[in-house]
PDB file of N, CA, C and O in Angstrom:
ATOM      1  N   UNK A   1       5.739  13.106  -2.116  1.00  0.00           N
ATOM      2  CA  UNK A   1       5.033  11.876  -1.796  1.00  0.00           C
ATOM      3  C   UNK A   1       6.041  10.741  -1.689  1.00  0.00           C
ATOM      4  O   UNK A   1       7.146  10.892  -2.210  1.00  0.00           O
ATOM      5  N   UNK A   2       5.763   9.706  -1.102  1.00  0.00           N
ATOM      6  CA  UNK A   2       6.344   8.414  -0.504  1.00  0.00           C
ATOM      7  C   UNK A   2       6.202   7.557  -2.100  1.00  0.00           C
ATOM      8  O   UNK A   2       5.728   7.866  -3.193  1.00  0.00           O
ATOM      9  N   UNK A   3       6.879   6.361  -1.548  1.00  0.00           N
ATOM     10  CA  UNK A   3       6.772   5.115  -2.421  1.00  0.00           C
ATOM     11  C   UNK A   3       5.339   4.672  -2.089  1.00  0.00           C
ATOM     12  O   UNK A   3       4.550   4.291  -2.953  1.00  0.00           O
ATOM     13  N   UNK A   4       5.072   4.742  -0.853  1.00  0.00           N
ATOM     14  CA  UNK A   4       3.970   4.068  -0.466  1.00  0.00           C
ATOM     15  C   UNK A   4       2.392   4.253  -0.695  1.00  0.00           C
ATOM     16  O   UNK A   4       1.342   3.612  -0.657  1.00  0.00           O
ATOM     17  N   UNK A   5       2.951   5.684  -0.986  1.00  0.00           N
ATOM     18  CA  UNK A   5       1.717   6.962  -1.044  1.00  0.00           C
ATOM     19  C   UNK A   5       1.148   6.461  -2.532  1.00  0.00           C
ATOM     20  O   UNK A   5       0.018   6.007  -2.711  1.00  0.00           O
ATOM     21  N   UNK A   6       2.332   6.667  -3.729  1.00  0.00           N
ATOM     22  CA  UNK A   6       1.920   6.214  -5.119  1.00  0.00           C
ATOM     23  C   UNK A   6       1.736   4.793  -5.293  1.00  0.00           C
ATOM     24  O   UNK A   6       1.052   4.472  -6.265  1.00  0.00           O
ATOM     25  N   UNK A   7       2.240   3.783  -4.497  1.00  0.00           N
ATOM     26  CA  UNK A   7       1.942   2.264  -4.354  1.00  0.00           C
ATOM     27  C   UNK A   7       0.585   1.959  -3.972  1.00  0.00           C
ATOM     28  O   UNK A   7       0.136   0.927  -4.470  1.00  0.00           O
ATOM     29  N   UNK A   8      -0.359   2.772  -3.018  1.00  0.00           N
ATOM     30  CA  UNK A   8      -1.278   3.160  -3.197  1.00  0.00           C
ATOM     31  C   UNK A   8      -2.383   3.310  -4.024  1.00  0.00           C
ATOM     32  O   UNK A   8      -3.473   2.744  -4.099  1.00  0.00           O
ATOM     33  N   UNK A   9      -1.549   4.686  -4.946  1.00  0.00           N
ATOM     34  CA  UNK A   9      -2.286   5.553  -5.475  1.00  0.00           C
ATOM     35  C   UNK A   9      -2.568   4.441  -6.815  1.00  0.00           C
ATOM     36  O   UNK A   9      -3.615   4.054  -7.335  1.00  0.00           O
ATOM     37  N   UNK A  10      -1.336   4.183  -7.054  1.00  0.00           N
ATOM     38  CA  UNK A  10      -1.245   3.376  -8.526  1.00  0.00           C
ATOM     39  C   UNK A  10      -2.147   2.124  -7.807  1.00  0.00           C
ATOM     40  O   UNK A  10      -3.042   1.763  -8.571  1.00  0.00           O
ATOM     41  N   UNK A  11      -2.134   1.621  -6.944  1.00  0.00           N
ATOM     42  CA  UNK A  11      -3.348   0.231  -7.046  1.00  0.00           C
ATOM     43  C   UNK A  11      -4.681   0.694  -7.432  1.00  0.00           C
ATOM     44  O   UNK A  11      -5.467   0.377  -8.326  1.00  0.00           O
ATOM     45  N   UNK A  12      -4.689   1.545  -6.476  1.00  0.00           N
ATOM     46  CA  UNK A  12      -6.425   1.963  -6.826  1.00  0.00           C
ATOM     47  C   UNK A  12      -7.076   2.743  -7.856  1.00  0.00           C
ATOM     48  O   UNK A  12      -8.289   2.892  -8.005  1.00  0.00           O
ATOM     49  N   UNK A  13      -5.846   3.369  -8.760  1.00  0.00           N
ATOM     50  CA  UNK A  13      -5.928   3.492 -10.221  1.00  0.00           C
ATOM     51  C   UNK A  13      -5.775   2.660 -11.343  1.00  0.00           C
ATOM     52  O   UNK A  13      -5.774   2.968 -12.535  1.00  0.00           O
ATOM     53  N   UNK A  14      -5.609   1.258 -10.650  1.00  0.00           N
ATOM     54  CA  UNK A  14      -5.444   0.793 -11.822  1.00  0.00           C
ATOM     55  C   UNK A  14      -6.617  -0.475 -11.631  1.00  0.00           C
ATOM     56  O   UNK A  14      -6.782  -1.226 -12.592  1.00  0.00           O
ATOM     57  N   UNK A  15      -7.376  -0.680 -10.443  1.00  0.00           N
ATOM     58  CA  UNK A  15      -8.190  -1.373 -10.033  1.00  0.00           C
ATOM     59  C   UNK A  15      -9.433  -0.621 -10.835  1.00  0.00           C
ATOM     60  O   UNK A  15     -10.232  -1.270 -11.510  1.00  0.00           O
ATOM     61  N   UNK A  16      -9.500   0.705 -10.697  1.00  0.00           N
ATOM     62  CA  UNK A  16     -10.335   1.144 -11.186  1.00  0.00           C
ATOM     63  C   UNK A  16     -10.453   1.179 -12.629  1.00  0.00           C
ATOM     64  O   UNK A  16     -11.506   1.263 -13.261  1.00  0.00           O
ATOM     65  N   UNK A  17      -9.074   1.095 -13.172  1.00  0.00           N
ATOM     66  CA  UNK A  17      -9.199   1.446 -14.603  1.00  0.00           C
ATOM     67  C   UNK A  17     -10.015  -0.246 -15.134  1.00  0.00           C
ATOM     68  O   UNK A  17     -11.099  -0.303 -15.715  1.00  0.00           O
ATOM     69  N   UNK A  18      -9.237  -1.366 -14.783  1.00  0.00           N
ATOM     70  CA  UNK A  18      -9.467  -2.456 -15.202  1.00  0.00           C
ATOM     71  C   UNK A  18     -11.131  -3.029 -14.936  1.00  0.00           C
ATOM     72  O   UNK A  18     -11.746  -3.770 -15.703  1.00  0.00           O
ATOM     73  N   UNK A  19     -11.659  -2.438 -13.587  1.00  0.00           N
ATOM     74  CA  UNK A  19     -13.418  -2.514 -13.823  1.00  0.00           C
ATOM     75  C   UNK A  19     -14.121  -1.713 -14.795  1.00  0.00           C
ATOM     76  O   UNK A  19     -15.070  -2.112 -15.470  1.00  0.00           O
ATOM     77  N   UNK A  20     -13.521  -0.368 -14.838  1.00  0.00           N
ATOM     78  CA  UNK A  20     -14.336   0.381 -16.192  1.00  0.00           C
ATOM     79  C   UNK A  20     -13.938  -0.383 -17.279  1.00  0.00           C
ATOM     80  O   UNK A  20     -14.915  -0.605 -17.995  1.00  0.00           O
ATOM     81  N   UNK A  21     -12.581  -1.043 -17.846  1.00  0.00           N
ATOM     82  CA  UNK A  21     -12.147  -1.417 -19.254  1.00  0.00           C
ATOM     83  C   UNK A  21     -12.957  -2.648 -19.130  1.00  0.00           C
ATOM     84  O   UNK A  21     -12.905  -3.154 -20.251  1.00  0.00           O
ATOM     85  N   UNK A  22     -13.777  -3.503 -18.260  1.00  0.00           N
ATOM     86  CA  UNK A  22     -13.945  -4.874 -17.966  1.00  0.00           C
ATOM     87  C   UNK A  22     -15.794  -4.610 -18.385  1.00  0.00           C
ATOM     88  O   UNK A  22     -16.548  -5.497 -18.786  1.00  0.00           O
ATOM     89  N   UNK A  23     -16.161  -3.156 -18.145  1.00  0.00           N
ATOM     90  CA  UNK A  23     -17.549  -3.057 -18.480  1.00  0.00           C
ATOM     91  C   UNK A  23     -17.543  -2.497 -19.580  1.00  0.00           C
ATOM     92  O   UNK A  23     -18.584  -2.616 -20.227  1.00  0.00           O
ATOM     93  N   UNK A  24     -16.633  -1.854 -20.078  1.00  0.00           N
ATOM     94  CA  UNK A  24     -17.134  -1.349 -21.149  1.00  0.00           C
ATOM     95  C   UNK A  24     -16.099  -2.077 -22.575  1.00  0.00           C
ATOM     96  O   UNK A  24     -16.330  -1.830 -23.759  1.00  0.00           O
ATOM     97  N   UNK A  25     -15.102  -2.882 -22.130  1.00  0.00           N
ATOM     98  CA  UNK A  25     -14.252  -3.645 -23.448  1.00  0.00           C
ATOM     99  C   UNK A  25     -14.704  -5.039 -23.720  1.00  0.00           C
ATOM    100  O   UNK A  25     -15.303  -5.523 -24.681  1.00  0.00           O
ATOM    101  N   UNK A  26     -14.064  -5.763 -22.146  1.00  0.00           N
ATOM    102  CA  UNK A  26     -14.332  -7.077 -22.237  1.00  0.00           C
ATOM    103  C   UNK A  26     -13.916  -7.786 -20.636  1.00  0.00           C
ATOM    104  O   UNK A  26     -13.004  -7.494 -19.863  1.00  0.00           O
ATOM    105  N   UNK A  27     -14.903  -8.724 -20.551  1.00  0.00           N
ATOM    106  CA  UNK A  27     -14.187  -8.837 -18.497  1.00  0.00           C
ATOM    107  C   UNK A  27     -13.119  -9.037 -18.350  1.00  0.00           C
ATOM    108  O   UNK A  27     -12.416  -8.411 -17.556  1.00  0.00           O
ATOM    109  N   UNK A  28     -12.577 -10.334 -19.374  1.00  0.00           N
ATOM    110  CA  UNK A  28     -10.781 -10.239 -19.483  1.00  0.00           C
ATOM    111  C   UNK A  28      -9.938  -9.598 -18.545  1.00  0.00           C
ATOM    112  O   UNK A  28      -9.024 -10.090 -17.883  1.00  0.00           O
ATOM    113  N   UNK A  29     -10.540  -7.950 -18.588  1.00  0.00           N
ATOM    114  CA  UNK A  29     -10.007  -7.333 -17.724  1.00  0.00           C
ATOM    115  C   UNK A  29     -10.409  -7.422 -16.016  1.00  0.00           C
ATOM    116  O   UNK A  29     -10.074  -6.759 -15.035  1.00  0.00           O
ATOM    117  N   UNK A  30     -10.999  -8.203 -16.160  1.00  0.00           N
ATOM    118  CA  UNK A  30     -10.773  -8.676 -14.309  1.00  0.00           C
ATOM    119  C   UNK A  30      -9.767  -9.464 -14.015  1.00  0.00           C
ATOM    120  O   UNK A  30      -9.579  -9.656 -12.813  1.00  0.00           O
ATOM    121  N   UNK A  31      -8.939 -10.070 -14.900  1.00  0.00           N
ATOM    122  CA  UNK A  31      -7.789 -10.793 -14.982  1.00  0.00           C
ATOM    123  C   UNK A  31      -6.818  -9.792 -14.477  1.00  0.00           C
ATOM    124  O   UNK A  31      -5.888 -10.156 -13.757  1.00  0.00           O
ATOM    125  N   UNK A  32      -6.966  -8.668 -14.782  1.00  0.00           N
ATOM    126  CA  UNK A  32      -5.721  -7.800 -14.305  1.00  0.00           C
ATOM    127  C   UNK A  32      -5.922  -7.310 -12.838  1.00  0.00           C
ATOM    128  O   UNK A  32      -5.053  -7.119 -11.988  1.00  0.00           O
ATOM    129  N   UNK A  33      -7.788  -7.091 -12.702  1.00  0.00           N
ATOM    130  CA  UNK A  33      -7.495  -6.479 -11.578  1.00  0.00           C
ATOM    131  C   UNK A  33      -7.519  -7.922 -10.538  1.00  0.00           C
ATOM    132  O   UNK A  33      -7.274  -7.460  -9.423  1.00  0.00           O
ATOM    133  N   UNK A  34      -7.640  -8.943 -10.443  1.00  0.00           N
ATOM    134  CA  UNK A  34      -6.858  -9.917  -9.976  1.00  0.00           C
ATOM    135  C   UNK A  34      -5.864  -9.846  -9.552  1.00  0.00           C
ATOM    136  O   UNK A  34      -5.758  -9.829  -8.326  1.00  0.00           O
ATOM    137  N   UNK A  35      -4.601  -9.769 -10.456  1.00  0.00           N
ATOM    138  CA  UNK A  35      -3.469  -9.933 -10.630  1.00  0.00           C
ATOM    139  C   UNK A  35      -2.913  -8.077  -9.492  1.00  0.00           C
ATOM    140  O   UNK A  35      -1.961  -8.239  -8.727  1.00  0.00           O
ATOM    141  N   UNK A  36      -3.272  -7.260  -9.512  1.00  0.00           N
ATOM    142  CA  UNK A  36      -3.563  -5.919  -8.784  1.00  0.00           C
ATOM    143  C   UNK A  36      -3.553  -6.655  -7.455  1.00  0.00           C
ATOM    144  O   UNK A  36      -2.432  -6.724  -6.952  1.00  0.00           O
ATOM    145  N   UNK A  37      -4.550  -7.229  -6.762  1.00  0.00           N
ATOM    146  CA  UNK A  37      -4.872  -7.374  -5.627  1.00  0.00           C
ATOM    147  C   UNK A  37      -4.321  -8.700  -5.403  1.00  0.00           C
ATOM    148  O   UNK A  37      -4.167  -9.214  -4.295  1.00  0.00           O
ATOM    149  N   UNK A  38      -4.060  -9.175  -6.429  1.00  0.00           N
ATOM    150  CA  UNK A  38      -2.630 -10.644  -5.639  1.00  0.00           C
ATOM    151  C   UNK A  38      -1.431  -9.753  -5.200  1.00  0.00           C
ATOM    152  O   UNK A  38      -0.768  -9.836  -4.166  1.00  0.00           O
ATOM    153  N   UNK A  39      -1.336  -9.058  -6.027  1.00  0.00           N
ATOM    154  CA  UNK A  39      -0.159  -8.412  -5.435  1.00  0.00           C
ATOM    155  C   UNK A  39       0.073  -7.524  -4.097  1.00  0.00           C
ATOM    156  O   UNK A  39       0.867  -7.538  -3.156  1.00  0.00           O
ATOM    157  N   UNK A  40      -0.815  -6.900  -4.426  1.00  0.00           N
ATOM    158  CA  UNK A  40      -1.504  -6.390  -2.859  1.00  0.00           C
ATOM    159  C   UNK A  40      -1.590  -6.985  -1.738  1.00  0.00           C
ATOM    160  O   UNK A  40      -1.486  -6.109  -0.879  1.00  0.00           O
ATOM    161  N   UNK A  41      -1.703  -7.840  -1.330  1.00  0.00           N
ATOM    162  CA  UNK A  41      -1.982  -9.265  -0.422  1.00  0.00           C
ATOM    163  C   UNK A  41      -0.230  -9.559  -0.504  1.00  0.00           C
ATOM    164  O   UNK A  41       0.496  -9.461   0.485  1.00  0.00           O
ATOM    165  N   UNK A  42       0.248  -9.925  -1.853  1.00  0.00           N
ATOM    166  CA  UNK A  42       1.599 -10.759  -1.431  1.00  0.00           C
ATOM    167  C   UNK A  42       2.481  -9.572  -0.588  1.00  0.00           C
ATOM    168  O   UNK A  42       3.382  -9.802   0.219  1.00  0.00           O
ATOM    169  N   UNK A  43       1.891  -8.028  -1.065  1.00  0.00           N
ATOM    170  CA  UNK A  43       2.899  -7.446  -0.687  1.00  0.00           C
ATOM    171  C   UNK A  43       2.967  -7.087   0.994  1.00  0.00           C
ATOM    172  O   UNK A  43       3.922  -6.779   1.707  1.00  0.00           O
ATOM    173  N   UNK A  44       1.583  -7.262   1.276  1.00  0.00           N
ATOM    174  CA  UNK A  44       1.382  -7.295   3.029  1.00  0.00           C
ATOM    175  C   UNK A  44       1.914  -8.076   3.037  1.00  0.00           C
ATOM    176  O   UNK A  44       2.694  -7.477   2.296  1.00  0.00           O
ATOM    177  N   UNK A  45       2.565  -9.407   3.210  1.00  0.00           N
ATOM    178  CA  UNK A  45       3.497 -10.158   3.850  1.00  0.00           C
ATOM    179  C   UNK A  45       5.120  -9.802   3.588  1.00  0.00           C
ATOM    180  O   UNK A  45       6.049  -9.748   4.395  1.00  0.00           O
ATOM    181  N   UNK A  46       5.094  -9.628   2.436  1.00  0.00           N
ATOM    182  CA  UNK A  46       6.522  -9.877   2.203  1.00  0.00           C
ATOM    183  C   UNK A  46       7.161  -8.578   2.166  1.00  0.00           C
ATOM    184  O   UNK A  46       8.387  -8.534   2.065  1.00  0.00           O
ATOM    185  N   UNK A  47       6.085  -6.908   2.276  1.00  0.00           N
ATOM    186  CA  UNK A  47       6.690  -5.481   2.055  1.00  0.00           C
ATOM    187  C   UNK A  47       7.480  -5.019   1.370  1.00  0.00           C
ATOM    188  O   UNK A  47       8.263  -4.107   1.635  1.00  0.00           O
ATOM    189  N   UNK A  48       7.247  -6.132  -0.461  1.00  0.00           N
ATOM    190  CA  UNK A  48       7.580  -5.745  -1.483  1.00  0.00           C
ATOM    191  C   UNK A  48       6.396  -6.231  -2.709  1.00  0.00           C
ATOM    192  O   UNK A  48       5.528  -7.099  -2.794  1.00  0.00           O
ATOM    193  N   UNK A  49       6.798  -5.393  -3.364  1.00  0.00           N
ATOM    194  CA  UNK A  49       6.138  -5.285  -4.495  1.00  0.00           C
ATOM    195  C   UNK A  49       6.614  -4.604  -6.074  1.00  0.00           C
ATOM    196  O   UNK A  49       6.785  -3.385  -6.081  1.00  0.00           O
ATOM    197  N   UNK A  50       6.779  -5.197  -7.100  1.00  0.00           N
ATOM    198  CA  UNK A  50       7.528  -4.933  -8.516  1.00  0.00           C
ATOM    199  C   UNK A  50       7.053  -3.028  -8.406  1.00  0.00           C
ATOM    200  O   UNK A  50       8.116  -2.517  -8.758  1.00  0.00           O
ATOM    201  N   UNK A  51       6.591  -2.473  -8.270  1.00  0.00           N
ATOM    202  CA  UNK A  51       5.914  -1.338  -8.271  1.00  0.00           C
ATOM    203  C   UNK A  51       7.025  -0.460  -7.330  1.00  0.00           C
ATOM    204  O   UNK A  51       7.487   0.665  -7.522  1.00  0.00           O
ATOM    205  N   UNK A  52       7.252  -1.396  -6.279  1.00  0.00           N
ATOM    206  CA  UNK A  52       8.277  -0.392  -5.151  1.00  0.00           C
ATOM    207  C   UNK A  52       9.590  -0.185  -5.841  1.00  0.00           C
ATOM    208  O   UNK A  52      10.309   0.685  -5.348  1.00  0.00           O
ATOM    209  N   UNK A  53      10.020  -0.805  -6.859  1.00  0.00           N
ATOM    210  CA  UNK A  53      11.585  -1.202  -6.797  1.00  0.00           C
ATOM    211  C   UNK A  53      11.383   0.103  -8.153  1.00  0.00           C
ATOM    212  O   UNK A  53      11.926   1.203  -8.058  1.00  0.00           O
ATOM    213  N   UNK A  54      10.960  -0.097  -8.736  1.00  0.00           N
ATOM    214  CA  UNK A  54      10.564   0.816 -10.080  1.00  0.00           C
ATOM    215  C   UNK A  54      10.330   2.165  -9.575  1.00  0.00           C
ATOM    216  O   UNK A  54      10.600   3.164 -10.240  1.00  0.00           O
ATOM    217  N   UNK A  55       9.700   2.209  -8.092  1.00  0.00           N
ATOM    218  CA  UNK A  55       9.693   3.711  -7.877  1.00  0.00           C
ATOM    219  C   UNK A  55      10.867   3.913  -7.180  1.00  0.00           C
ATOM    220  O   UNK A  55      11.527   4.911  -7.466  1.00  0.00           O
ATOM    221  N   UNK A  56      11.189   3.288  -6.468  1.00  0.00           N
ATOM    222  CA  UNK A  56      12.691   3.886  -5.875  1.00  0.00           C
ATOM    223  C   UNK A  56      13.647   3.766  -6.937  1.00  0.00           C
ATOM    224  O   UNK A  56      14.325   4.787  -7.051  1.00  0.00           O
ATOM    225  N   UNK A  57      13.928   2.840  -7.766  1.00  0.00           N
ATOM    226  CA  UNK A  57      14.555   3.115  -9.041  1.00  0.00           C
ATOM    227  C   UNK A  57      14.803   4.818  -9.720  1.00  0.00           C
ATOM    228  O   UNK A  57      15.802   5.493  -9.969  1.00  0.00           O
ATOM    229  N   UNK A  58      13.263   5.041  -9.844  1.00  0.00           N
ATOM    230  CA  UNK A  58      13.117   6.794 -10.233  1.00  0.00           C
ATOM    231  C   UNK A  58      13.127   7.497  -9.668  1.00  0.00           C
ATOM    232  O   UNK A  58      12.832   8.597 -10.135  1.00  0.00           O
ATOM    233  N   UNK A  59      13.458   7.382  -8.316  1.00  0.00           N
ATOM    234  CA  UNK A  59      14.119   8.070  -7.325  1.00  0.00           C
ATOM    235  C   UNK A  59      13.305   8.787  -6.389  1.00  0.00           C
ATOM    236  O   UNK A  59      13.628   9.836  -5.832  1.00  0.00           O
ATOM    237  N   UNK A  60      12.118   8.093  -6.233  1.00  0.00           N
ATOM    238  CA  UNK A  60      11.015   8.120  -5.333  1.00  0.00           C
ATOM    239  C   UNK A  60      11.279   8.266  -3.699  1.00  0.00           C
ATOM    240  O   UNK A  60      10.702   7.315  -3.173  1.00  0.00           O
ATOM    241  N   UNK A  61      11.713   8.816  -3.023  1.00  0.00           N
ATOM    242  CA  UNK A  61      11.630   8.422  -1.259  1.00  0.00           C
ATOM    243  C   UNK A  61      10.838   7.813  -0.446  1.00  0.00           C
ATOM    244  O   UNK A  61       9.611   7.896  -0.378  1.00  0.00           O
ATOM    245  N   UNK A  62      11.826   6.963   0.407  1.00  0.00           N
ATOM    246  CA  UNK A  62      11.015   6.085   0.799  1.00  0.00           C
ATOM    247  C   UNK A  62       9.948   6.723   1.924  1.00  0.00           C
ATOM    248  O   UNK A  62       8.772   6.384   2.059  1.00  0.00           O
ATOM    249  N   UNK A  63      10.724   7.811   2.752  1.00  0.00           N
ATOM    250  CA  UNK A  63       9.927   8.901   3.781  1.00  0.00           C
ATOM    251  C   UNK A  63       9.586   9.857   3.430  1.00  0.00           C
ATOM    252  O   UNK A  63       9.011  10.628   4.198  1.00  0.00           O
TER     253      UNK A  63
END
């Protein structure tokens, strides 16, 4: 798999995690998934994101 594939994968796992923790802990956690989909958005413009550098770091491919 790509960087892009788990950049992906990891948004929409963690979007999901933060609506279940937000119904069943405290909404608080919509603060995160916020913060998920700001990033998402910044990263369509700018085709980075803290998530990319961390996976190519671990030696993720970019193709």
């Amino acid at each position: 798999m790509t960087v892009d594939r788990y950049l992906r994968m990891a948004a929409g796992f963690f979007i999901l995690l933060s609506l279940m923790l937000s119904r069943v802990h405290s909404p608080h956690w919509l603060w995160f998934t916020a913060f998920v989909g700001l990033n998402l958005l910044q990263s369509a413009f700018t085709n980075w994101c803290p998530l990319m550098t961390i996976l190519r770091k671990l030696g993720v491919p970019d193709k």
